[in-house]
C-alpha positions in Angstrom: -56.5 -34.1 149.0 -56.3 -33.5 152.5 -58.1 -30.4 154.1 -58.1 -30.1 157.7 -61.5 -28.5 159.2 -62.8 -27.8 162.3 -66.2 -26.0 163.1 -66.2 -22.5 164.9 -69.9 -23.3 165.4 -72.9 -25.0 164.8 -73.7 -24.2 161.6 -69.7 -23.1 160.6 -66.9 -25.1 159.1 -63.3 -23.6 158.7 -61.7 -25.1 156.3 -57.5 -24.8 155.8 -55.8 -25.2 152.4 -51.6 -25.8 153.5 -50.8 -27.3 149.6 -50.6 -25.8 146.4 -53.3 -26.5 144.1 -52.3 -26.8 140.8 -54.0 -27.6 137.8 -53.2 -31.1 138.1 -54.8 -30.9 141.5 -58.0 -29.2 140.6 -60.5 -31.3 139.9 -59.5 -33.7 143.2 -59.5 -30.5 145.0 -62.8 -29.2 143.7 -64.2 -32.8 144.5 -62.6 -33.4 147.9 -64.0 -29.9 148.9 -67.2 -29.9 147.5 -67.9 -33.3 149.3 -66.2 -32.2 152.6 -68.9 -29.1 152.4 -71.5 -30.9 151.6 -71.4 -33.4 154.2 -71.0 -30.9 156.9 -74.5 -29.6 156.9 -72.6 -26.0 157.6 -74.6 -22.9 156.3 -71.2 -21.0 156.5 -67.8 -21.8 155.5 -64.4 -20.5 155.6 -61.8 -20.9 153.4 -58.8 -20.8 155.3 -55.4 -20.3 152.4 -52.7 -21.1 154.6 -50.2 -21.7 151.7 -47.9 -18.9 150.2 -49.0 -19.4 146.5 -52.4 -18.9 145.3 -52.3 -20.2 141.8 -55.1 -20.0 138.9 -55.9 -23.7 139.6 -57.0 -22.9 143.1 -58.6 -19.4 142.2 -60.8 -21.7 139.5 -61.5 -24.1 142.3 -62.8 -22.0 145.2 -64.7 -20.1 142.7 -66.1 -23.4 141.4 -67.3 -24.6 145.0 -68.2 -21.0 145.4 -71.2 -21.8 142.9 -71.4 -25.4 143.9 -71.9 -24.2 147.8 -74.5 -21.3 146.3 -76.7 -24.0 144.9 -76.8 -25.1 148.7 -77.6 -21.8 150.3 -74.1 -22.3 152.1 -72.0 -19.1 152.0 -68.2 -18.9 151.2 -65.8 -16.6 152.2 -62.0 -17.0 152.3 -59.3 -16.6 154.3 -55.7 -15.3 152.4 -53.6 -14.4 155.6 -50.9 -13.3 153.5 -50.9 -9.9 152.0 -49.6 -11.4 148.4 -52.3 -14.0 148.6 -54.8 -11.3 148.9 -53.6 -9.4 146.2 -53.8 -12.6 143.4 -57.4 -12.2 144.9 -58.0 -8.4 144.1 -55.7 -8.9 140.5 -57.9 -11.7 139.4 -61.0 -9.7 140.3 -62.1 -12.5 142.2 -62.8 -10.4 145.4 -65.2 -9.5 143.5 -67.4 -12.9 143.7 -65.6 -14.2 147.0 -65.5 -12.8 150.2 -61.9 -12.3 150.9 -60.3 -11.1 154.3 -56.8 -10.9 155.9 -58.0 -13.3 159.6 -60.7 -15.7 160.3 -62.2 -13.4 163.2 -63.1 -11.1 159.8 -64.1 -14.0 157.9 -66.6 -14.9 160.8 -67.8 -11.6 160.6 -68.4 -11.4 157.0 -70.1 -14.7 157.2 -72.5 -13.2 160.5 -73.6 -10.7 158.1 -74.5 -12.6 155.2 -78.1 -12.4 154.5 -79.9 -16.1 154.3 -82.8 -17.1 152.4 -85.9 -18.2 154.4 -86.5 -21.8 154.3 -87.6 -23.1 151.3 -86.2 -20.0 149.2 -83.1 -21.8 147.7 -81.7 -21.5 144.1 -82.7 -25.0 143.7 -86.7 -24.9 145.4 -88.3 -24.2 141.8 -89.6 -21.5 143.2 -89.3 -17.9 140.9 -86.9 -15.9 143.2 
């Protein structure tokens, strides 16, 4: 699938979602993503839902590269400019595990205040944490 992205910073990546993802689309979209993130090097990186629809196929794949992105020490947070879109977010529960606002300036600053692990700290380092 196609995602445009542009970076906001160094270390930031804003990603925009303009299609429905379905669940015939998932697992390409989970992939596409997931490769797009991790190629970027970005520690932060915004979701940007520009569509109208948020269905269960794309709340199952942000939350999927959600944990995919943890495992990276790369932090998520979404984007739902629409006040329906935000409130599939809040029904599902899924504000709950994603950081969910209504603009990107309040994405940016959710992701300036999200707390990093020093060096060598990561989920993956082996190291009891």
């Amino acid at each position: 699938m196609l995602f445009p992205c542009h970076r906001t910073s160094a270390d930031q990546l804003v990603v925009e979602i303009h299609d429905v993802i379905d669940c015939y689309d998932e697992e390409r979209a989970r992939r596409d993503l997931c490769v797009l993130i991790a190629r970027s090097g970005a520690r932060t990186v915004i979701i940007d839902v520009r569509t109208p629809l948020v269905t269960a196929g794309m709340v199952r794949v942000l939350l999927r590269v959600r944990q995919e992105a943890l495992g990276r020490d790369t932090a998520i947070s979404v984007v739902a400019r629409r006040p329906l879109a935000r409130k599939v977010f809040r029904v599902c529960g899924v504000d709950r595990h994603l950081r969910v606002t209504a603009t990107l300036s309040g994405a940016r600053a959710l992701t300036r205040r999200c707390p990093r692990r020093p060096a060598g700290q990561g989920r993956n380092s082996g190291k009891p944490g």
